[in-house]
C-alpha positions in Angstrom: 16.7 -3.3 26.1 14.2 -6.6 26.3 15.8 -10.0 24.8 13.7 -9.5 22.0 14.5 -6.1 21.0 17.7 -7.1 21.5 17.3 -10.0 19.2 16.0 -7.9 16.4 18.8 -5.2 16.9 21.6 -8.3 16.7 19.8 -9.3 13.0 20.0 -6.0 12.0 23.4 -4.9 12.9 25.0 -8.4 11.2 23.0 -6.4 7.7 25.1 -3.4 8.1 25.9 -3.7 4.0 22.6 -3.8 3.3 21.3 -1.2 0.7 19.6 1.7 2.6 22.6 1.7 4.2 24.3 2.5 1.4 26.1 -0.8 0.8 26.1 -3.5 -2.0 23.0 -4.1 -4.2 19.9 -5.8 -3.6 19.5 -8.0 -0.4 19.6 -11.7 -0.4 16.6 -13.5 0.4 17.8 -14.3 3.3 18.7 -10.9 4.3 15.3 -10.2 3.7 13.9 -12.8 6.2 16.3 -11.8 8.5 14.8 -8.3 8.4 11.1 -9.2 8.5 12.0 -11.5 11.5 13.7 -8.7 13.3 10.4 -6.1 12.4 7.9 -8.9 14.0 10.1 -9.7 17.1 10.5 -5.5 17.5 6.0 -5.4 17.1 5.5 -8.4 19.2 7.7 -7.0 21.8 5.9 -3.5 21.5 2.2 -4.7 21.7 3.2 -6.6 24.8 4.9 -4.3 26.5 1.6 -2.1 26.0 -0.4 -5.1 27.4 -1.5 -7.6 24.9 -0.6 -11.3 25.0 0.7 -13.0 21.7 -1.4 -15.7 20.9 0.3 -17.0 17.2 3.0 -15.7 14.7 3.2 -16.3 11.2 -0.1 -18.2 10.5 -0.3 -19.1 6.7 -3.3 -20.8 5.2 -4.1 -21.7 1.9 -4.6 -17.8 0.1 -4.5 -16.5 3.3 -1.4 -14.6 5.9 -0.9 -12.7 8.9 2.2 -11.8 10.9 0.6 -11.5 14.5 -2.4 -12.8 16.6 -2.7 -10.9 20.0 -5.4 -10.5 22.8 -6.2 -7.4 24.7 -8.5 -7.4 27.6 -11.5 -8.6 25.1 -10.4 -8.5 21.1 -8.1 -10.8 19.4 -6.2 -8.5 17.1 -4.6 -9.7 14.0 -1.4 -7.7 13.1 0.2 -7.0 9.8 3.6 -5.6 10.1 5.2 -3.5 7.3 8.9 -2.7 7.0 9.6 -0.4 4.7 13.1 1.2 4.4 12.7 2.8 1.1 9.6 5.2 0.4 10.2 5.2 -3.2 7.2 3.0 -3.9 5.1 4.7 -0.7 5.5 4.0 2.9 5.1 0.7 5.1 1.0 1.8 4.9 0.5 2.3 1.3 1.9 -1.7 1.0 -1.1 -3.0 2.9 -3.5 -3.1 -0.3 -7.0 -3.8 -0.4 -5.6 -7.8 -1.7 -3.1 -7.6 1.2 -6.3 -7.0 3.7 -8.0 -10.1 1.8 -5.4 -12.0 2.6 -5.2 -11.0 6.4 -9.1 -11.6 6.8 -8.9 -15.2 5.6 -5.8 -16.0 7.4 -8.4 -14.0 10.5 -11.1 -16.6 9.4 -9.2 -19.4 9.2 -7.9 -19.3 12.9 -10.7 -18.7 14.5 -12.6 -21.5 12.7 -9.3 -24.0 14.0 -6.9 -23.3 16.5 -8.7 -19.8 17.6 -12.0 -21.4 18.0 -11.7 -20.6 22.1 -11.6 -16.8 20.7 -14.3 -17.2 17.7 -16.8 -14.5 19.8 -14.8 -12.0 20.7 -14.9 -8.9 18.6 -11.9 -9.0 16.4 -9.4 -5.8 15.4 -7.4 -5.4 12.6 -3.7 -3.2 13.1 -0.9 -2.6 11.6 2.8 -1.7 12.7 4.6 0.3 10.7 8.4 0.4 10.6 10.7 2.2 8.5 13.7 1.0 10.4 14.6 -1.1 13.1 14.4 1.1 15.6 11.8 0.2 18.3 11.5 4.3 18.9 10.1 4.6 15.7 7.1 2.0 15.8 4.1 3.2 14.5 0.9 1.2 15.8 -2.3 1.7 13.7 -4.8 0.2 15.8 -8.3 -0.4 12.9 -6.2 0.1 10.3 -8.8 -1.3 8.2 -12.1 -3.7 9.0 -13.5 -7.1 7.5 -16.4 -5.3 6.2 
């Protein structure tokens, strides 16, 4: 197992209580940081294992969010990653919305008008990882899970 897999697989197992697990009620905050820091350290592990080279995590801009920026060979792929334990609302895919996208594309825009600039003509890709545990064996990669057009 990598250090980062690893990493992620520590977070989780110190949320053993958590509640699809069948433990106490809602998670903390915190527990749920904990968990979405685990699911982006389990995707950025798995796109580079398959080649690509993280370039940013967790850009935020004004209106604007996305959890990954990678390169591969020629496209700069932003990534949203989506962990979703509990299907009773749909799956880690039916939470990226049409707003959620919005929000990817300017935090897309954004970069590449600032500290992406070096990238700003290479075709860009927009994917998502789905997750609906920590478990790197269960990764789902949708690679143009949805365009900026």
């Amino acid at each position: 197992m990598r250090r980062t897999e690893r990493k992620a697989w520590q977070a989780w197992e110190g949320m053993a209580g958590e509640p699809d697990c069948g433990g106490r009620g809602a998670p903390t905050q915190a527990e749920h940081l904990r968990r979405g820091e685990a699911a982006e350290a389990l995707a950025a592990a798995h796109l580079e294992r398959h080649g690509l080279r993280i370039l940013a995590r967790n850009l935020r801009c004004r209106g604007g969010e996305v959890d990954l920026i990678a390169h591969d060979r020629r496209s700069v792929v932003f990534v949203e990653v989506r962990l979703r334990s509990n299907s009773r609302f749909g799956g880690a895919a039916a939470s990226i919305t049409p707003s959620k996208q919005r929000r990817v594309i300017l935090a897309a825009h954004y970069w590449l008008a600032g500290a992406g600039r070096a990238y700003a003509s290479a075709p860009c890709r927009f994917d998502a990882i789905l997750l609906d545990s920590l478990d790197p064996a269960r990764i789902e990669w949708l690679q143009g899970a949805f365009d900026a057009g």
